[in-house]
Every structure is written in structure tokens, then in C-alpha cells.
N, C-alpha and C positions, 0 to 999 in steps of 0.2 A: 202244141203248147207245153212247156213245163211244168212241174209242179211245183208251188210257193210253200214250204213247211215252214211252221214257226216253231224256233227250239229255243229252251234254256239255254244259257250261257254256259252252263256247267256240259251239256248235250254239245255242244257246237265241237266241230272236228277244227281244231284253232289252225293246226297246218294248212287246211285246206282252205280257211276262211283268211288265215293272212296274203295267201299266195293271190287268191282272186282279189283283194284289195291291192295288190302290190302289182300288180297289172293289169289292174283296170288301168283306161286313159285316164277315167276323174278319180282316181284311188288319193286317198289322203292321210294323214297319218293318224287322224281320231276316229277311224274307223277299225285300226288295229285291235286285238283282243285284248295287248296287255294295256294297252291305254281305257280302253271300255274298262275292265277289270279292276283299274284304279280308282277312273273315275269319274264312273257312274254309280248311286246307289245300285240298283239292280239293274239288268239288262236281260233284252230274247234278242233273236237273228233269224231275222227272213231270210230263206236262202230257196233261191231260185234254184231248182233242178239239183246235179249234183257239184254243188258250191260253183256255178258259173255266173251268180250275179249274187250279192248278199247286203242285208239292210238290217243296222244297227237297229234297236228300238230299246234307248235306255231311258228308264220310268223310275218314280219313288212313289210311296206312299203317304196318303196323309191322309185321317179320317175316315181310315178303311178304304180311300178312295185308288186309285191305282192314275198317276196320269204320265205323260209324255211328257218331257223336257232333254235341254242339250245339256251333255256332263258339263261339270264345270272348266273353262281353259277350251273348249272346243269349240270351234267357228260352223262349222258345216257336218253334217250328216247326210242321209239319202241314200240312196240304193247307188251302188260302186257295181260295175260290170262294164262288158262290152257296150258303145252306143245303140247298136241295133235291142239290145235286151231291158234299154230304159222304158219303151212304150210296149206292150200293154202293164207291165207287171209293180212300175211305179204307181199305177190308178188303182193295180187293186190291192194292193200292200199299203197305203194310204185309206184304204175304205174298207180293209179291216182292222186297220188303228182307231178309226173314226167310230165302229162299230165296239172297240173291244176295252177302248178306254176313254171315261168321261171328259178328260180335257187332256189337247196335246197342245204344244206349241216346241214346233222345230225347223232346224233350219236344212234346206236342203242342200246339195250338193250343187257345181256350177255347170254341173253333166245332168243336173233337172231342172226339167222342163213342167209345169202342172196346172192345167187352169184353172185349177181352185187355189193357186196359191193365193196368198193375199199381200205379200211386200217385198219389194226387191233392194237386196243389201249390197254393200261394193266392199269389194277386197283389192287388193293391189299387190301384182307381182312383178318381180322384175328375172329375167333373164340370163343368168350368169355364163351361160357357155359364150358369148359373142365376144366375151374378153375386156379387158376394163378398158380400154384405149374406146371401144365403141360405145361402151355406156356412159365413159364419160361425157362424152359428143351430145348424149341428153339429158347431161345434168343442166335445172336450173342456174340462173345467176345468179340469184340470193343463194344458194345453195355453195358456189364457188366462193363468191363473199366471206359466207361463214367461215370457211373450211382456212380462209387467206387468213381470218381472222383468228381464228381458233390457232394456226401456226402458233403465236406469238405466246402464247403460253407453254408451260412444261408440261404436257399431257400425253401419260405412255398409255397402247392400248396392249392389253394380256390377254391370256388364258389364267382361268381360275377354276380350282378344285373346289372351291367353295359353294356350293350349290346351294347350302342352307343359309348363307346370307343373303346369296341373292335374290332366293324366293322371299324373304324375309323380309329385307329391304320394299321391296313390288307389297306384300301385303301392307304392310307400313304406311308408304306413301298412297296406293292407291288402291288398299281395301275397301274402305266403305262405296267408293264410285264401286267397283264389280260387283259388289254385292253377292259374294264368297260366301260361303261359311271357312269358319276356323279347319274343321277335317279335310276341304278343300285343298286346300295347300297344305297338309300336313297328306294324302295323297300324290301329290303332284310331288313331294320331295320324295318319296317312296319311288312314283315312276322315275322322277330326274337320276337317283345314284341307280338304279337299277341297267336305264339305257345307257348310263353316263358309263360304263365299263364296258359298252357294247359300239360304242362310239356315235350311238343314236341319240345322245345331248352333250350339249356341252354352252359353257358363259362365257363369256369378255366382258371385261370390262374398261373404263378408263380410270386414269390416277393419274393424282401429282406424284410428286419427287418422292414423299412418302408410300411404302407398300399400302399402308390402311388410308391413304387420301383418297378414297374413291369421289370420283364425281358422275361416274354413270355407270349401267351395266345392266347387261342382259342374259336371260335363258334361251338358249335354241332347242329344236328338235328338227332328228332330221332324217327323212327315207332316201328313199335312192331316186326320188323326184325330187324333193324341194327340201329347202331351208328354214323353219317355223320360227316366227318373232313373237315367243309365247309370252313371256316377260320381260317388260322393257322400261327401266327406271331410270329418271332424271333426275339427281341427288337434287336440294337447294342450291348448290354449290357449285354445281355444273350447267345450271341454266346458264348463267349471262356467261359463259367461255363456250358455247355449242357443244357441249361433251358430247349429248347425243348426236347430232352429227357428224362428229367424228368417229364415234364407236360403230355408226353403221355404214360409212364410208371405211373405214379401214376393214370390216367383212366383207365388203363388197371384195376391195381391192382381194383378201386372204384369199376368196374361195373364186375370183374370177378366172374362166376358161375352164369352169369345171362343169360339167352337164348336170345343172343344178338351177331352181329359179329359186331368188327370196321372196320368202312369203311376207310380207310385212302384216298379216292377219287386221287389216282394216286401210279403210274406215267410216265409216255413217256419221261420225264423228268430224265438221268442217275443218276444225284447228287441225286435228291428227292428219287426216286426208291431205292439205295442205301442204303439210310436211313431208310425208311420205313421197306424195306428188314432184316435190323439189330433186329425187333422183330418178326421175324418169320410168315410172314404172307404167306397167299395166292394167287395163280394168278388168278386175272379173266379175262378175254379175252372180247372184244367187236367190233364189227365194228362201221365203220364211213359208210357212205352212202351217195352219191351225184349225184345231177343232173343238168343239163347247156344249158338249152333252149335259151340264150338269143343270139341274132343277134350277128357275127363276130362282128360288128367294138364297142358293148358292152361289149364283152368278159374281158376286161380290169376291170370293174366294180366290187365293194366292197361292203361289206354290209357294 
């Protein structure tokens, strides 16, 4: 058996903790250092022997209390490693969470397996090396519809520098549903210019005739597995012309044949799922995980 040490975030060897994330099979990009580092309040890392399996564990405070939660913008956590290395050391990196902090609530990875999880969440991804001639073959036909339809207007789709609009925009229309804080996204545009020069984010958007006509647009991030749908905003303007639909039809189309899947990061959500559904993607499964140490007359209590 290995040994499971718990270190500070400021302790953690980052080369050595990004490399095992970066090939792991279920390695994903919020399990990176500079993304914990952004944003999560504080974070430790369980790291299996010497960095050959490693597990996030980012926490805040409140009340003196110390608890578990997922940074904000992040779908999945969990222990990242080889498959063989998920069983025993997930159970007990989990049962010293459970031991060391009064309330966790997180989500695992799709490379975990736990039978004390308690909810299974669905992600959807799609495939981009198979080349778009093949993925078109499963696109819906409300989805072809659209796209016939959306023709008939002027709608160009770009690349933009603008990274603080378009997180900007996203909190706007769809802050209060996430239930952000403000630092949140004032984080996230810290991480966005920082990858954005590294070529690990980047936006599109769509627009009329006009440069400032936006009608839709989004944030990506991206490893050298997948393509992340972190922010993705439907102006007013662009609902009834399917802007969305074309803004992620025309990525498809950009990055198809490239050994890369889209992540479209949901969804539990019927309408969103629905949608995403329309280009043929696939299901990923994941749990959620929780624990609730705190005293009866607490139990009420919120992060």
C-alpha cells in the first residue's frame, strides 16, 4: 500500500501534482493547481505515494467552522490517478474528510466510484477527433432546423480578446441562478487572461453586421484532453435567431478532427440537457458525495 499525505497547497510539489492530473484517464482541468489557486478559498491535496494519485480538497470557513465544497466554475473533483489506484485510497481520503471536517459536500470525478455517494449527476460530452462529417450524422433534427434557420440572418462567429465582457455578460444574465459571489468571477477573469496567453482559454462569440452586435458568446478552457463550456451566454437578442446554436456548431465545426472532446459541463438541468442533447453527445455519469458532522441545532446552516 501507499501512503496518503495531506499537504498545504503552498507544500504541494505543483509540477509534480499537475503532471499526474494531466495523465490521469479521468484528469480534468479543475483539478489543476492554478485553477484550485484561483478558485478555491483555501485548498490541501491528498497525494497518494509519490504524486501517483492526487485529490483536491478545497474548503472555506465560516464560523470557525472548516467545511468542504467545489470551487466556484467547477463540475467534478475526486481523486485523478491511474484506474487501479481509485479503490482502496478513494474510501479512505473520503473518511478522513468526513473525520476532519464538519460538513463536506462535493462532487466526484467520472473515474469515481463510492458507495456512500449519495447522487448521480450527468455531463455531456462530445468527441471531436471522429471529424465533423461523422458527428454531423448525430446531430438532431431540430438541431438542423435551427441551424437552416439561423442561415437566414447575418450572424458572424469570432474570436475575442475580450474576456472581461464576456465573463461579465455570464454574471449579468446568469448570476443570481449560480449563486457566485462577486470575487468569484473577479477570480475567474484573473485565471481567464492568465491561460488566455498560454493558449488554455479562449471566447467566441456571435454578432450581427455590427462589431458590438453580440448575440451570444462564450468562455472556454482547455487541456490537452478536452474543451470546457465554462461560460456560455445567450444575449436577449440572440434567443429567437439560435445564436447559441450556432456559436457551438461553428466550434464544433473549428476544432473538429482534432483529439479533443467538448465538454459542454451539464446538465441536471431538463431544458439545458435537451439542448446540448441535439448534437449528439455523450453521457457521463458522476457522483456527488457528502458529509454532516455538525451539531442538531447547526444542521440548518449554509455555506
Amino acid at each position: 500500500m501507499l501512503t496518503v499525505r495531506y499537504i498545504s497547497s503552498q507544500q504541494i510539489e505543483k509540477d509534480k501534482w499537475n503532471t499526474c492530473v494531466a495523465n490521469a484517464p479521468n484528469g480534468l482541468v479543475y483539478a489543476c493547481t492554478d485553477f484550485l489557486d484561483h478558485l478555491s478559498d483555501y485548498w490541501m491535496g491528498a497525494v497518494v505515494g509519490n504524486y501517483e494519485a492526487v485529490f483536491p480538497i478545497p474548503y472555506r470557513r465560516k464560523m470557525g467552522i472548516r467545511y468542504v465544497c467545489m470551487p466556484a466554475f467547477s463540475q467534478q473533483m475526486g481523486l485523478f490517478g491511474p484506474e487501479a489506484l481509485m479503490e482502496p485510497y478513494l474510501s479512505e481520503i473520503l473518511k478522513h474528510i468526513a473525520l476532519n471536517y464538519r460538513l463536506a459536500d462535493m462532487m466526484l470525478n467520472f473515474g469515481n466510484v463510492h458507495k456512500t455517494s449519495h447522487r448521480l449527476h450527468l455531463n455531456l460530452t462530445l468527441p471531436l477527433q471522429d471529424g465533423y462529417a461523422a458527428m454531423a450524422k448525430n446531430f438532431k433534427q431540430d438541431l438542423q432546423k435551427n441551424l437552416t434557420r439561423a442561415a437566414k440572418f447575418d450572424m458572424v462567429y469570432e474570436a475575442t480578446d475580450d474576456l472581461e465582457k464576456v465573463i461579465a455578460l455570464y454574471h449579468t444574465h446568469y448570476g443570481q441562478r449560480m449563486g457566485m459571489r462577486n470575487q468569484d468571477y473577479r477570480q475567474l477573469l484573473q485565471l481567464a487572461n492568465s491561460w488566455h496567453s498560454k493558449g488554455r482559454c479562449f471566447a467566441r462569440i456571435i454578432r450581427g453586421k455590427q462589431e458590438q452586435d453580440w448575440h451570444a458568446c462564450a468562455l472556454f478552457l482547455r487541456d490537452d484532453k478536452r474543451i470546457y463550456n465554462l461560460a456560455n451566454t445567450t444575449l436577449p437578442n440572440g434567443r429567437t435567431i439560435e445564436a447559441n446554436h450556432v456559436l457551438l456548431h461553428e466550434l464544433i465545426k473549428e476544432f473538429a478532427g482534432q483529439r479533443l472532446w467538448l465538454d459542454f459541463e451539464g446538465s441536471d438541468l431538463p431544458g439545458i440537457a435537451r439542448f446540448y442533447r441535439k448534437f449528439g453527445p455523450q453521457e457521463e455519469w458522476y457522483y456527488e458525495w457528502k458529509s454532516n458532522r455538525l451539531p442538531a441545532v447547526m444542521r440548518w446552516w449554509k455555506r
